[in-house]
VOGU-3710 file (C-alpha; in Angstrom, 3 decimals, decimal comma):
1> xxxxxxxxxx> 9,350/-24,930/-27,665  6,809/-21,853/-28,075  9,064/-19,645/-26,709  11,869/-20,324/-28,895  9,465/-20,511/-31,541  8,134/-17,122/-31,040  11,977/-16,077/-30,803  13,127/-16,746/-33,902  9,754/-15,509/-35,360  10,653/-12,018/-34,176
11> xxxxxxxxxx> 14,241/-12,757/-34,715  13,338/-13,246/-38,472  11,013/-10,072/-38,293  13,611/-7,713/-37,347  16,183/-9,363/-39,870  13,260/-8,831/-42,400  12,925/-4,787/-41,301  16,498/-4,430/-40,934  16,500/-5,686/-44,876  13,639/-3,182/-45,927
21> xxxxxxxxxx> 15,580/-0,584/-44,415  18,971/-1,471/-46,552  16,874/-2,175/-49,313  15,572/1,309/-49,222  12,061/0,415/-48,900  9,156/1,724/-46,875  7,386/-0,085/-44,270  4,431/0,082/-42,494  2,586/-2,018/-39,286  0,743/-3,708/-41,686
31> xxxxxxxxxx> 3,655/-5,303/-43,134  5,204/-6,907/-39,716  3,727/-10,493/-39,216  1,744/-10,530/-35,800  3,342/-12,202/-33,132  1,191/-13,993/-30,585  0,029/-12,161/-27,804  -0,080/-15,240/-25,210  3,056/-17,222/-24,845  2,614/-20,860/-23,945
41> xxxxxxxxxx> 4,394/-22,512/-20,508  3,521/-25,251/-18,710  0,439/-25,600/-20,248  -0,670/-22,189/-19,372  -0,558/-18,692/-20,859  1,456/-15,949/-19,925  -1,877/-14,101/-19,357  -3,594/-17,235/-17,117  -0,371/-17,151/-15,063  -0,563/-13,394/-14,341
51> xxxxxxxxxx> -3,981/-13,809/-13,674  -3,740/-17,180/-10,995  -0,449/-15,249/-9,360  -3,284/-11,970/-8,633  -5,930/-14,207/-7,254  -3,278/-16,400/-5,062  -1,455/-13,153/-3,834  -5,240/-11,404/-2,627  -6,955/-14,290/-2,225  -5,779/-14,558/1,764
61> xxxxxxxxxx> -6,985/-10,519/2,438  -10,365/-11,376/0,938  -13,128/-12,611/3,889  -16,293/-14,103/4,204  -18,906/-12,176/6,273  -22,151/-14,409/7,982  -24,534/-11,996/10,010  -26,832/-12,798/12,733  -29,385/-10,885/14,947  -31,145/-11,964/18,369
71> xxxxxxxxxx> -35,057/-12,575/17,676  -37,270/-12,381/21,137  -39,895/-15,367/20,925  -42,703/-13,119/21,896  -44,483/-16,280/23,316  -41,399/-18,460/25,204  -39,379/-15,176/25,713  -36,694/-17,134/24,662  -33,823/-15,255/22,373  -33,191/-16,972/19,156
81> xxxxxxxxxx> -30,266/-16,463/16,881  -31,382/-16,135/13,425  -29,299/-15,503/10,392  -29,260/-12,212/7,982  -27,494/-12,567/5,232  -23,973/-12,488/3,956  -20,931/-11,174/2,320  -17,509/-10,852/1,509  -15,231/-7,956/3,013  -11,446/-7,582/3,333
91> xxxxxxxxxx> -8,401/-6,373/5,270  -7,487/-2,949/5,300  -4,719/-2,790/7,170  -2,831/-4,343/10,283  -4,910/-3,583/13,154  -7,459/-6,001/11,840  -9,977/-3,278/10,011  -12,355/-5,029/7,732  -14,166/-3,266/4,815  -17,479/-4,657/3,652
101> xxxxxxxxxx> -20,307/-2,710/2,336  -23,199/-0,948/4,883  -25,953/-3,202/3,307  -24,056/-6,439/4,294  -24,446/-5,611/7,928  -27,907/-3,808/8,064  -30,067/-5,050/10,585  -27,457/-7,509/12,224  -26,081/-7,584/15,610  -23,364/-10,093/15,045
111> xxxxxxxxxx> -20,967/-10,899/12,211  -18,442/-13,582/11,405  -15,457/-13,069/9,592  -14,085/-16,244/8,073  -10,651/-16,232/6,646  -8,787/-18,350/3,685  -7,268/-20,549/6,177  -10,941/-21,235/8,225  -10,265/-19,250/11,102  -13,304/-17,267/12,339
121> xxxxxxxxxx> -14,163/-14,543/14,301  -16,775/-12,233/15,889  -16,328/-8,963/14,362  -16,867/-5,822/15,955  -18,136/-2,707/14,236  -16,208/0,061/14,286  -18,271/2,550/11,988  -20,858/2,602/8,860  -21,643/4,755/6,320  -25,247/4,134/4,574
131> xxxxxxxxxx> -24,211/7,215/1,669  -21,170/5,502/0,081  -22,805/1,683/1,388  -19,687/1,558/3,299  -18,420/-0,345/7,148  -15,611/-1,145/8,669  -15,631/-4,271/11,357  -12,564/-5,106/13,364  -11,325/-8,637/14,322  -8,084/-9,657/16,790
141> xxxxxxxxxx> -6,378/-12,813/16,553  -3,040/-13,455/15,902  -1,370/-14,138/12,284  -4,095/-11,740/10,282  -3,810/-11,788/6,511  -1,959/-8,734/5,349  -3,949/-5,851/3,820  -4,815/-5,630/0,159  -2,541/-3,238/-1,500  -4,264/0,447/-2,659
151> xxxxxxxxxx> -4,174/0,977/-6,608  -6,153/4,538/-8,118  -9,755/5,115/-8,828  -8,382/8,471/-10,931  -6,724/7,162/-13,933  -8,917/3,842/-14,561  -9,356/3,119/-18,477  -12,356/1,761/-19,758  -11,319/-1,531/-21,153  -8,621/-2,421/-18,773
161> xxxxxxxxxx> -8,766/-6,186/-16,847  -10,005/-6,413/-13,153  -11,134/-8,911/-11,240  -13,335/-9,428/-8,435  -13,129/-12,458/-5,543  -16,095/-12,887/-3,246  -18,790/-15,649/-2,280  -21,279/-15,280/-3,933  -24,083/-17,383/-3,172  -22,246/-18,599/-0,612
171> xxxxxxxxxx> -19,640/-20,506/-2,766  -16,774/-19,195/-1,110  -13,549/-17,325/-2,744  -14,699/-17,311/-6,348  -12,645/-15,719/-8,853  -14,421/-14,072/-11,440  -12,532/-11,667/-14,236  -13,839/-8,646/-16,688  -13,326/-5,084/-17,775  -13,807/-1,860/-16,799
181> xxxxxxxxxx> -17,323/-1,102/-18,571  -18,076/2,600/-17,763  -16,383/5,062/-15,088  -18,279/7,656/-13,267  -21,764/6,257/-12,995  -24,315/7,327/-10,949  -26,708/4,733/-8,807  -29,937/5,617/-6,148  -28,651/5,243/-2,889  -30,260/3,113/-0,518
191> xxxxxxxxxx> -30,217/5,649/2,203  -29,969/9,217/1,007  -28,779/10,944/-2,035  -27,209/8,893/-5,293  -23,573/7,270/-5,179  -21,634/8,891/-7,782  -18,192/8,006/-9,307  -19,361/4,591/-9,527  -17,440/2,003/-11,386  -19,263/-0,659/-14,110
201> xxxxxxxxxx> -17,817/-3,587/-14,998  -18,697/-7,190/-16,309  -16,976/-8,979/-13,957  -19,711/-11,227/-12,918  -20,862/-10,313/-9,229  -23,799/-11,894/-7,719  -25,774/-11,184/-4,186  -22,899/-12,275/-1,533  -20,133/-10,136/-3,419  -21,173/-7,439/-2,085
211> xxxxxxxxxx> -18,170/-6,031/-0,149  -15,714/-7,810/-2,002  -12,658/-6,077/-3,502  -12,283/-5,418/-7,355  -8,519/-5,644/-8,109  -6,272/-4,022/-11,123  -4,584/-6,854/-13,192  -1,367/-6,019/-10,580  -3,512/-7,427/-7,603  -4,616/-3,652/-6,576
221> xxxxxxxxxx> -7,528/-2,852/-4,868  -9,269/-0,233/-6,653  -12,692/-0,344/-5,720  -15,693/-2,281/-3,385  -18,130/-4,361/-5,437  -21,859/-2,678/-4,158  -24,526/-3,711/-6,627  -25,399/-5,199/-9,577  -28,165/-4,283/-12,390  -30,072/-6,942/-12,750
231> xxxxxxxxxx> -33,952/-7,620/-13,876  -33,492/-11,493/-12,675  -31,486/-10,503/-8,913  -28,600/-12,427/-10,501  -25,409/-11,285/-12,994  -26,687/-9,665/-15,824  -22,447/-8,501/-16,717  -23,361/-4,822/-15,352  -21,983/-4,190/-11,373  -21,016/-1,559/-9,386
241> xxxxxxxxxx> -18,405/-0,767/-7,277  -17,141/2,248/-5,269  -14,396/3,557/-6,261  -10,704/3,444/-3,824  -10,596/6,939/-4,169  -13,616/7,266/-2,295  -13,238/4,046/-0,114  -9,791/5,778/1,142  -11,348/9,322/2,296  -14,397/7,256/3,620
251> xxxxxxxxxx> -12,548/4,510/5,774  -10,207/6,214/7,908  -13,034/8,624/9,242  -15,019/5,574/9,832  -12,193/3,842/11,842  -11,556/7,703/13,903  -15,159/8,371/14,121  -17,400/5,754/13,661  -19,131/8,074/10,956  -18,655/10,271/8,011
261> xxxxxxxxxx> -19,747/13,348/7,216  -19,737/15,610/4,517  -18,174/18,783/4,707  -19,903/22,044/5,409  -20,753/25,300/3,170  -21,573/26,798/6,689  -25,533/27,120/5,362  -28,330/24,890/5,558  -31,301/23,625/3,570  -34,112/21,646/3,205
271> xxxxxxxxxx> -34,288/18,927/0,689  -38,163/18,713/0,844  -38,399/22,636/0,144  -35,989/22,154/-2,213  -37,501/19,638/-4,319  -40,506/21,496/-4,047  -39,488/24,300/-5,298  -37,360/22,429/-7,807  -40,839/21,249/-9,539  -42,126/24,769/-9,959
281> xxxxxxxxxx> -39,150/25,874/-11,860  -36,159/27,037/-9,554  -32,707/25,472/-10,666  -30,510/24,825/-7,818  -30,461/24,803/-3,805  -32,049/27,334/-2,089  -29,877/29,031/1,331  -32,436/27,952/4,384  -29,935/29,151/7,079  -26,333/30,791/7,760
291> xxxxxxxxxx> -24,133/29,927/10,384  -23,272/32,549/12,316  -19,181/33,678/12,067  -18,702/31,753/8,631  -16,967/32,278/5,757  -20,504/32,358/4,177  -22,158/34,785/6,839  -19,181/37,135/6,359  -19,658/36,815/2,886  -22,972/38,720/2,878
301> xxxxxxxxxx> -24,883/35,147/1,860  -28,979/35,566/3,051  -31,293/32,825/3,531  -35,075/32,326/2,624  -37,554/34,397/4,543  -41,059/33,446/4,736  -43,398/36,625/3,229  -46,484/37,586/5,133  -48,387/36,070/2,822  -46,748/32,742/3,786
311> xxxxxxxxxx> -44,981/32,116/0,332  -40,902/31,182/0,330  -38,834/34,274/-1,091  -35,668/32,895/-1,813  -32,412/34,414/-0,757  -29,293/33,298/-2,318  -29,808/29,806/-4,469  -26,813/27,763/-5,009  -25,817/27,293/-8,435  -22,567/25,590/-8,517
321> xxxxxxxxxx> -19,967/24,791/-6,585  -16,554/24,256/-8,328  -16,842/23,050/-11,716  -19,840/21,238/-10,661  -23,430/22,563/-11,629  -26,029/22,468/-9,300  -29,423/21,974/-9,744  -30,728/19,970/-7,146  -29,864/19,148/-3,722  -28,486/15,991/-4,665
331> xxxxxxxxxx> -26,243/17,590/-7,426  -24,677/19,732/-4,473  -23,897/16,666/-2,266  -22,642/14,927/-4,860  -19,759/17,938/-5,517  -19,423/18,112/-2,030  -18,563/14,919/-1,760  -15,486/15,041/-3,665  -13,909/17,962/-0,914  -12,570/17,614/2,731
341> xxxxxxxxxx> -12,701/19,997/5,132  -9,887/22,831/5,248  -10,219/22,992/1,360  -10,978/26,308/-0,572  -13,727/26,442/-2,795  -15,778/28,558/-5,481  -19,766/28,811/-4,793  -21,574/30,431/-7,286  -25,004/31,697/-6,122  -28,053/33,533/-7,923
351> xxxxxxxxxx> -29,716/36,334/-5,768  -32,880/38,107/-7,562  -31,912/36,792/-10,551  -28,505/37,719/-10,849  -25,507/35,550/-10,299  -21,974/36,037/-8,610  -19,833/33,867/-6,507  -18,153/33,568/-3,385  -14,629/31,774/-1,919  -15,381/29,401/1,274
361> xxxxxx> -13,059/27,182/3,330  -15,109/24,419/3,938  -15,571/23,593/7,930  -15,701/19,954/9,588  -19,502/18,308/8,937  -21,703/17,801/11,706
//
């Protein structure tokens, strides 16, 4: 009845504009009667029906992660099981990949995977990344849920619906629903330089989401709930999660590799010298080492060299590379970060306190 209530309300509206425009007068927005935004079926809105459809199409993809680790009794000798902690993860594709975050296995040496359906397995690891608090695990059985569909971390709105399923506190496949609060945040890592790109949103995620997936309104996977800001250890409406742009570079190298690694400038430095030398006033990263035959030792780029006095004389300082500033070491990563290997790009460099710039192709990381 809402339906055909709502049609003859917009029926009525057109005839109304269709008047004004015979009549010769002049409308405006203002002047159109609003028509409601959720339509009424079965007892639910068109919105809650969109929203039950996304949870009930990913909802099978989406796992529960339980890990374990073997505790010596150093008394009995007697090995132990004991548990870790736990997560959520799901499928990336058909081989039986499973994305979770790096923190959700730390310090185990088993994990479960526990579908929809109740099926579990032991999970092997296949690869980790502590930088982007990424992992992959593998599982075989037969019948595996099909992967979650890839949306785009690139042209997220703030203000646009997601959703994130996970267990937290162990209450398993919970639904919760939000916005996109922020894009492009930056968060401490837990091992290593800040995660940047991050997204925010108020989707509520508590400890055991971690590795979850945060899905578009279309059931999309654009991005892995990490970490939440919270004074109490429990929602506070401000998570994190990495973005798919990132989580697709990251993964496959993980599943080839069993690592990742940042591409390479083909020069080295030190992060302690560099914050060091960062507190007494020098802006950027200072050149440590060259590799011999690169693009950056043809270029003519020098290292540091220790005076006789044994003071640091800087060589060439990295200033930017890209359109990214540098400052600090972290600053550098960060821009790196966003390149593969193969690429082309711009570094510019300060040498005696005069700046210029060099191209680089950037080699394979070690």
């Amino acid at each position: 009845m809402r339906v055909q209530g709502t049609t003859v309300a917009i029926a009525v509206v057109v005839a109304a504009v269709g008047a004004g425009f015979l009549w010769g007068q002049s409308w405006s927005r203002a002047d159109i009667p609003a028509v409601p935004p959720h339509v009424v079926v079965g007892g639910l809105t068109t919105v809650e029906q969109a929203t039950i459809a996304t949870f009930n199409g990913a909802r099978d993809s989406v796992v529960a992660i339980a890990t374990s680790t073997d505790v010596l009794d150093p008394f009995t000798r007697r090995r132990t099981e004991q548990p870790v902690g736990s997560g959520s993860g799901f499928i990336w594709d058909d081989d039986g990949h499973v994305v979770t975050n790096n923190h959700v296995i730390e310090g185990a040496s088993e994990a479960t995977v526990q579908l929809a359906d109740g099926r579990t397995f032991q999970a092997a690891l296949v690869g980790r990344d502590a930088m982007h608090d990424l992992a992959v695990l593998r599982i075989s059985g037969r019948s595996l849920p099909a992967a979650l569909p890839l949306g785009e971390s690139s042209n997220l709105q703030v203000g646009q619906q997601v959703l994130a399923i996970g267990n937290p506190f162990g209450l398993d496949w919970t639904l919760t629903t939000g916005i996109v609060s922020a894009l492009d945040r930056d968060l401490p890592g837990e091992d290593g330089p800040r995660m940047g790109g991050m997204i925010q949103t108020d989707a509520a995620i508590n400890p055991g989401n971690s590795g979850g997936p945060l899905l578009d309104s279309r059931g999309r996977l654009i991005g892995v709930n990490t970490s939440i800001y919270s004074p109490s250890g429990a929602s506070a409406g401000i998570g994190f999660a990495v973005p798919v742009g990132t989580v697709a570079r990251i993964v496959p190298e993980l599943i080839e590799n069993g690592s990742y690694s940042l591409p390479s400038l083909g020069v080295a430095w030190d992060a302690r010298i560099n914050a060091a030398v960062n507190r007494q006033g020098l802006n950027g990263v200072m050149i440590v080492d060259v590799a011999p035959r690169s693009d950056a030792a043809e270029a003519g780029l020098e290292p540091a060299r220790m005076s006789r006095d044994g003071r640091i004389a800087p060589g060439d300082v990295i200033v930017g590379l890209g359109d990214a500033a540098v400052a600090t070491v972290d600053d550098l990563l960060a821009a790196l970060d966003s390149y593969r290997p193969g690429d082309e790009v711009t570094l510019s460099l300060e040498r005696d306190g005069r700046g210029w710039s060099v191209d680089l192709t950037l080699l394979t990381g070690d």
